[in-house]
N, C-alpha and C positions, 0 to 999 in steps of 0.2 A: 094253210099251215095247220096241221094234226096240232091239238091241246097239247100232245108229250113235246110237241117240238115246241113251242112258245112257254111249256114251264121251263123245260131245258133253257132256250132262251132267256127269261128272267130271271135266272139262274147264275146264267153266268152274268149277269147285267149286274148282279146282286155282290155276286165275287169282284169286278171291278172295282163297283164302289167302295166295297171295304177294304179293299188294297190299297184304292188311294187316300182314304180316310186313313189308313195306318200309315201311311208314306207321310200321310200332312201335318197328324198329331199324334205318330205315336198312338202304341196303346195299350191303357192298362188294362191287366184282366177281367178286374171286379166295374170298371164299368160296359164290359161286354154285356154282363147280368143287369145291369140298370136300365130301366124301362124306359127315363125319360130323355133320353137322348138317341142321337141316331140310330148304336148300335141296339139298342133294343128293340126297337122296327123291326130293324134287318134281321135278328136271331130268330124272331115270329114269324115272318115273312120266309122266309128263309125255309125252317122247319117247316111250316104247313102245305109249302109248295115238294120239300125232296116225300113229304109223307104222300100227296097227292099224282108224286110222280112214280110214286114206287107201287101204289094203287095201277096206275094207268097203263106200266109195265106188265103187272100181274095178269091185269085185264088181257093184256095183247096177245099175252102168251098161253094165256089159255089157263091159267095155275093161281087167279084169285082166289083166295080164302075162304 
């Protein structure tokens, strides 16, 4: 499996989990921003993976910066 295809993968692994976390608790917006629970992970996680996917695409195509 290509690296683009296993961040896409972890990607959507990432969107699961915060779907069911909002199905189980709800959720408020300002703890999306708060670092020390789940969703704080997942917003970093998250971001450094579509910024590294968006790198890997550029690459593929020929049009990196």
């Amino acid at each position: 499996m290509s690296r683009r295809q296993e961040v896409i993968t972890r990607m959507l692994e990432l969107q699961k989990q915060f779907i069911d976390y909002e199905h189980a608790n709800g959720l408020d917006p300002k703890d999306y921003y708060a670092d020390e629970n789940f969703l704080g992970g997942f917003r970093k996680e998250y971001y450094d993976l579509a910024k590294e996917l968006v790198d890997l695409s550029h690459a593929e195509k020929g049009s990196h910066r």
